[in-house]
N, C-alpha and C positions, 0 to 999 in steps of 0.2 A: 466367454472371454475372461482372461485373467487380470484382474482389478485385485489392488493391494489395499488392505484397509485403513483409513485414515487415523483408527485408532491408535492400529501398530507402528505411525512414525514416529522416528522419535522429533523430541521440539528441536527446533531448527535444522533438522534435515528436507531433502529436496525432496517435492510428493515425486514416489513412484508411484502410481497409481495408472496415472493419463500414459505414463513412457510404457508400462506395461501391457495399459491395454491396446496401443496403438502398434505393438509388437505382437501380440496374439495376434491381430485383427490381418496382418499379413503372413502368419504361420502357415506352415505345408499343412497341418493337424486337422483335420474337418471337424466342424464344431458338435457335430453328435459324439464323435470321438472323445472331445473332449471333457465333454460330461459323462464319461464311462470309464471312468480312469480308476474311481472306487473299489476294489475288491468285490465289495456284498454288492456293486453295479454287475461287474461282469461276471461273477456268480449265473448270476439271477439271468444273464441275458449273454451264454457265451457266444452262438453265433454272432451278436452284433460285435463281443469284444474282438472276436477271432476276425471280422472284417475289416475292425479298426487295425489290428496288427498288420495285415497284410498292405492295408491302404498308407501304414508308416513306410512301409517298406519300398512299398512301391513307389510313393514320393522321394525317397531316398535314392534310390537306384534309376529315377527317370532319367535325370542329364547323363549318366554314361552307361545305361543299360537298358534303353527305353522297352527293349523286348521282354525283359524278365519285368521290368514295371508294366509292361499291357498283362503278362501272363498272371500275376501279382491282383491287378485291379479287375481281370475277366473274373478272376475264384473268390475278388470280395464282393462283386455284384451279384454272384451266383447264390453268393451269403446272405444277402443283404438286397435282393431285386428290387424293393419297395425305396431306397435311398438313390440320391442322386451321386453322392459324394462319391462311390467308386466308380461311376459313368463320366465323371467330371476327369478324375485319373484316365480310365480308358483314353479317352475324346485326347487329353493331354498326350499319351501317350502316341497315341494315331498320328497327333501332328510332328512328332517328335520324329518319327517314321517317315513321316515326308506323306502321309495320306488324309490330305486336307479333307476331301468329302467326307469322309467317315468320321473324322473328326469334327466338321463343323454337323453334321447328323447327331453324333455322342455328343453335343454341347446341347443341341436344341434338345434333346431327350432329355437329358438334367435336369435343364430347367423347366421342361413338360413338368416334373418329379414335384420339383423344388422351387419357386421362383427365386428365390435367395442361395441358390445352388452357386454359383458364381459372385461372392460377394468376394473374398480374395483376389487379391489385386493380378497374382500371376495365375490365378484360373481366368478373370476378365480379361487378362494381353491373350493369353492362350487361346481364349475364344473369338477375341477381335482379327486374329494374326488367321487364324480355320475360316472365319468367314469372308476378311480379305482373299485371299487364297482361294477361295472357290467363286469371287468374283461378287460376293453378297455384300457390297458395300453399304448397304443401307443398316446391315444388322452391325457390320463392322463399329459402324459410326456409332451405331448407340452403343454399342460396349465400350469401342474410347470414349465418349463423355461419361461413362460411370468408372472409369477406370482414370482420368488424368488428374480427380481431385486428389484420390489416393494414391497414386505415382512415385510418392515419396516413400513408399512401403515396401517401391521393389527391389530385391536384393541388390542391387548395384547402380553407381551414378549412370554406366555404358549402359544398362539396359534401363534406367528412366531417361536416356535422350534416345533411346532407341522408338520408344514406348511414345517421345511426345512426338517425336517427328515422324511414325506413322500414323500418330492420330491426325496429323496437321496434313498430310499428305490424303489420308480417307476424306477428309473433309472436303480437300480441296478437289477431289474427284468428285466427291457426290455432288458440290454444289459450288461450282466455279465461279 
């Protein structure tokens, strides 16, 4: 996560510190990505850089090219098999597509991977929205309670009343 340091404010300016890290903390960026951002890192380790590249890309291109973002995220997991975060794009992208199964299957495999594979608030809608959709409300439900705290991290007010009101709707399915 990107955290600013306290020594570099100046006196009486406002900490960025907390506002940066709570804007990482909802970035498209996968956090192994982000620790590879070094030179002498991706040196040393280019198939993981060359995964990370494709995995920016593909998060960039999902909302209006979800196909070149699945094709994108299939060649960085092919890079990268042992990582969840281009399974998480995949999964993403599948539902983009309108192919909920496959998609709520590429979520659980992630987090097979990773348990903290899903810690971004629009990888958690992502996965709550696959497992609705295939009718798994019980896995729905837990993804919205780990997703409504952070709610406020997704990119728009439309899609956090979007977000509380199908958590509020799961709920109320699972447990009337």
């Amino acid at each position: 996560l990107l955290v600013a340091s306290p020594a570099s404010a100046k006196p009486g300016a406002e900490p960025v510190g907390e506002r940066l890290t709570v804007v990482a903390a909802g970035s498209a960026r996968p956090l192994t990505c982000a620790r590879s951002g070094r030179v002498w890192q991706r040196v040393g380790r280019p198939r993981a850089a060359r995964a990370c590249d494709l995995l920016l890309q593909g998060s960039a291109r999902l909302a209006g090219d979800p196909r070149a973002a699945l094709a994108l995220a299939e060649e960085a997991s092919e890079l990268v098999p042992d990582r969840a975060a281009p399974r998480v794009l995949v999964a993403r992208a599948r539902l983009a597509l309108g192919d909920f199964a496959e998609a709520a299957r590429g979520f659980a495999a992630a987090e097979e991977l990773d348990a903290g594979a899903l810690r971004a608030p629009m990888d958690l809608l992502a996965a709550a929205r696959a497992a609705a959709s295939t009718g798994d409300f019980s896995t729905a439900l837990r993804r919205y309670r780990r997703l409504v705290p952070r709610a406020s991290l997704l990119a728009d007010d439309a899609e956090r009343q979007r977000a509380l009101l199908e958590a509020a709707l799961v709920a109320q399915a699972v447990s009337p």
